[in-house]
C-alpha positions as CSV (number, residue, x, y, z in Angstrom):
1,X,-10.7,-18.6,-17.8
2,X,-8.9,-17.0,-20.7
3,X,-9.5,-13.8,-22.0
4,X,-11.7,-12.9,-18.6
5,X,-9.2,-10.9,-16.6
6,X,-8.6,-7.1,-17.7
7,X,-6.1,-6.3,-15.3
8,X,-3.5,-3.1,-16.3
9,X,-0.7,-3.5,-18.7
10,X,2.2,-2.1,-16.7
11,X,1.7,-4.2,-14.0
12,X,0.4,-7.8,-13.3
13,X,-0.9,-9.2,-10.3
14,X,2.1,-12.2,-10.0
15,X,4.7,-8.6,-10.1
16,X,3.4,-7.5,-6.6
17,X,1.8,-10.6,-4.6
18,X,4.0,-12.6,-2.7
19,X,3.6,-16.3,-3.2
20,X,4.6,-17.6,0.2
21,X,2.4,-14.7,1.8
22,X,-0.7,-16.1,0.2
23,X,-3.6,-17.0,3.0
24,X,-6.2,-19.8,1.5
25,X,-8.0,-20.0,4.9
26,X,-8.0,-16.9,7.6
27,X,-8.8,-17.3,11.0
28,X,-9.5,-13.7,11.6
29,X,-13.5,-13.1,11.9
30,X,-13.5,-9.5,11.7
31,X,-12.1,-6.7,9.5
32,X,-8.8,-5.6,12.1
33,X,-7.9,-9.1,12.5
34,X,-7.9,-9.8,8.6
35,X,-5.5,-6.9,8.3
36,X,-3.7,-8.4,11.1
37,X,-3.3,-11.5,10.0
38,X,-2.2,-10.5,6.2
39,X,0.2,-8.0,7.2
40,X,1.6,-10.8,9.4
41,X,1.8,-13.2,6.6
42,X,3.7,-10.4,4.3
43,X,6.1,-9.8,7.4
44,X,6.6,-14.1,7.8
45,X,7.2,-13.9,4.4
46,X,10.1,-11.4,4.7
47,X,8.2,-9.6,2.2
48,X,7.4,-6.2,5.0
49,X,9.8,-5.5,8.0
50,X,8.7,-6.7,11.2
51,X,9.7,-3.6,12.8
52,X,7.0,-1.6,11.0
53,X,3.7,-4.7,10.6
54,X,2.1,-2.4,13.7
55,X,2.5,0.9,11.6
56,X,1.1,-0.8,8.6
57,X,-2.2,-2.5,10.3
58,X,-2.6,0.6,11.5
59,X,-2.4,2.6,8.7
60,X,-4.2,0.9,6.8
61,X,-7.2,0.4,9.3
62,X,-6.9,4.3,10.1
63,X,-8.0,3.9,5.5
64,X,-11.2,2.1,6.5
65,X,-12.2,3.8,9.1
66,X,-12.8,6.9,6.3
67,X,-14.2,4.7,4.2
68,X,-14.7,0.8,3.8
69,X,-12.5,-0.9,0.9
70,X,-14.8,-3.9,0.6
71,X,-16.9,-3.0,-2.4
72,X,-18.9,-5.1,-2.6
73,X,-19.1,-8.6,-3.9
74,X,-17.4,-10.7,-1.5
75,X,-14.2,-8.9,-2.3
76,X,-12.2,-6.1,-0.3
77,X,-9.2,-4.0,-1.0
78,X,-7.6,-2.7,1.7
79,X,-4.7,-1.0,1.0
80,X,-2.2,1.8,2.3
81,X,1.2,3.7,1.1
82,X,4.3,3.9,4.2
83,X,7.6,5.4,4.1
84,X,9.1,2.5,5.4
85,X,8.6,0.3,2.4
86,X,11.1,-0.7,0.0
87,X,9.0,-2.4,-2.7
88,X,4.7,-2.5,-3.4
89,X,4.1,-5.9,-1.9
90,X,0.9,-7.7,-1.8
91,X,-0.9,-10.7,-0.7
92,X,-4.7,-12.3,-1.1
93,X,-6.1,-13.7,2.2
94,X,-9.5,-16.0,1.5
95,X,-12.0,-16.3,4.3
96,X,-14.8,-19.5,3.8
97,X,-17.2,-18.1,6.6
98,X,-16.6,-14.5,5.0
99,X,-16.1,-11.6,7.5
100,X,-18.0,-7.9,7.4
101,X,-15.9,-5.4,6.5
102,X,-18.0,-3.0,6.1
103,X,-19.0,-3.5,2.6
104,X,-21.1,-1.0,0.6
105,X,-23.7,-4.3,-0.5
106,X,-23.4,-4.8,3.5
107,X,-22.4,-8.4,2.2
108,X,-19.5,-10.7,4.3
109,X,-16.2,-10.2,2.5
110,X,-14.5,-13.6,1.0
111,X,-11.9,-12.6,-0.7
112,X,-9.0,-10.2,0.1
113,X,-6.5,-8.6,-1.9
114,X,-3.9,-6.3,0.5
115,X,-1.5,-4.2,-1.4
116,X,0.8,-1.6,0.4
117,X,3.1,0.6,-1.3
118,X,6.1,2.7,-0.7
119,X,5.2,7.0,-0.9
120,X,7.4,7.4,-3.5
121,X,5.5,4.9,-5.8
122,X,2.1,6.5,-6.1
123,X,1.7,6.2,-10.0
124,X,2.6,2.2,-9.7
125,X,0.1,1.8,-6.8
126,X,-2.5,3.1,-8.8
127,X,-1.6,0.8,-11.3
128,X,-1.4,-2.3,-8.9
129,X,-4.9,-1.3,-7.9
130,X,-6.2,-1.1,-11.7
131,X,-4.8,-4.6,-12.0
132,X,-6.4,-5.6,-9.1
133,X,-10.1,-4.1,-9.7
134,X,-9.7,-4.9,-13.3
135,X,-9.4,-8.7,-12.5
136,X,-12.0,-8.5,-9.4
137,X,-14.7,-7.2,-11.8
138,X,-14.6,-10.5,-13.7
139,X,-17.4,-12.4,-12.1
140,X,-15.5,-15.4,-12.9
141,X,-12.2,-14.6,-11.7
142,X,-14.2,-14.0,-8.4
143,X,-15.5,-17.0,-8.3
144,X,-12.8,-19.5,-9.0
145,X,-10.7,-17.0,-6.2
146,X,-13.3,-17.8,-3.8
147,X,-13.5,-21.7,-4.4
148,X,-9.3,-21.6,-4.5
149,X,-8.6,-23.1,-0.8
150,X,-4.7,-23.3,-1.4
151,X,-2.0,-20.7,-1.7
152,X,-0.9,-22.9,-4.8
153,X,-4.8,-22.6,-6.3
154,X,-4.7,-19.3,-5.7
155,X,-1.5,-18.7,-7.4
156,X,-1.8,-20.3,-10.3
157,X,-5.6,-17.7,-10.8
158,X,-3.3,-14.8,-10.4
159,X,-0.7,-16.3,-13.6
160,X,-3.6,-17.6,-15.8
161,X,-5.3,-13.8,-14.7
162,X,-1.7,-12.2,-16.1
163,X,-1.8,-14.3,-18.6
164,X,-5.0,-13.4,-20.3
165,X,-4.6,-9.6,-19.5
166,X,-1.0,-9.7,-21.7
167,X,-3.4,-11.1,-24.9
C-alpha cells in the first residue's frame, strides 16, 4: 500500500489512536451504540476517564444529530472536543454487518474512526481529522481497513498509512 495514504504532516494516525482501544468486530447495530461502545473501549483502555464516557457519547451524538459524520463510503467520523480531556485520543471500531449512521450515500457504515479532543487543541484536531480524511479517501486504505478483522491488522494499516504519508 505505499505511497496511497495522504494523511497530514503534523500529525499521524499511530500519534492519536490507541492501540489497545482498537475494536476489529462491534457488536453495536446502530449509530448510539457504536459511539457507545468506542468510547467504552477508549475508557477500558485508560485512554478517557470513566467519569466523563457519558459526557462524551453524548456529546458527540448531540454532533450527529446536526449532521451525520458518515460520509459516505462505508466510513464514519464521529468526532467531538470536551473540557475534560487531557490528550486527542482516538480509536477505529470495524463493523462486518455495517450499521446506518446516517450516511449522505444512505450506505451502512463499516468502518469507524472516533477522535475526541480537548477545547484547548482545536488547531491539532483539525489536523487529526486531515489525517484521518486524507487516508479514508484512499479507496485502498478503505478497503484493506474494512477486510482488517484484528486490532493488530488494523494497527499495523494505520503505521504502513504513516509511513507512506512521511515519503
Amino acid at each position: 500500500m505505499k505511497g496511497l495514504a495522504m494523511g497530514s504532516k503534523d500529525v499521524k494516525l499511530c500519534d492519536f489512536v490507541i492501540k489497545d482501544a482498537i475494536v476489529p468486530d462491534l457488536a453495536a447495530k446502530d449509530r448510539n451504540g457504536v459511539i457507545k461502545e468506542l468510547v467504552q473501549s477508549l475508557a477500558r483502555a485508560g485512554a478517557v476517564d470513566e467519569a466523563i464516557a457519558g459526557e462524551l457519547v453524548a456529546e458527540i451524538i448531540k454532533r450527529e444529530t446536526k449532521g451525520s459524520t458518515g460520509f459516505g463510503k462505508g466510513v464514519a467520523v464521529p468526532h467531538a472536543k470536551h473540557a475534560g480531556l487531557k490528550k486527542m485520543v482516538g480509536v477505529v471500531g470495524r463493523s462486518s454487518p455495517g450499521v446506518d449512521f446516517a450516511s449522505l450515500d444512505k450506505q451502512p457504515v463499516y468502518s469507524f474512526f472516533l477522535l475526541l479532543s480537548p477545547l484547548s487543541e482545536a488547531e491539532k484536531h483539525l489536523a487529526a481529522m486531515n489525517a484521518i480524511f486524507g487516508n479514508l479517501q484512499v479507496d485502498m486504505f478503505r478497503k484493506f481497513l474494512r477486510q482488517s478483522d484484528t486490532q493488530q491488522k488494523i494497527w499495523e494499516l494505520l503505521e504502513e498509512a504513516d509511513q507512506s504519508a512521511r515519503v
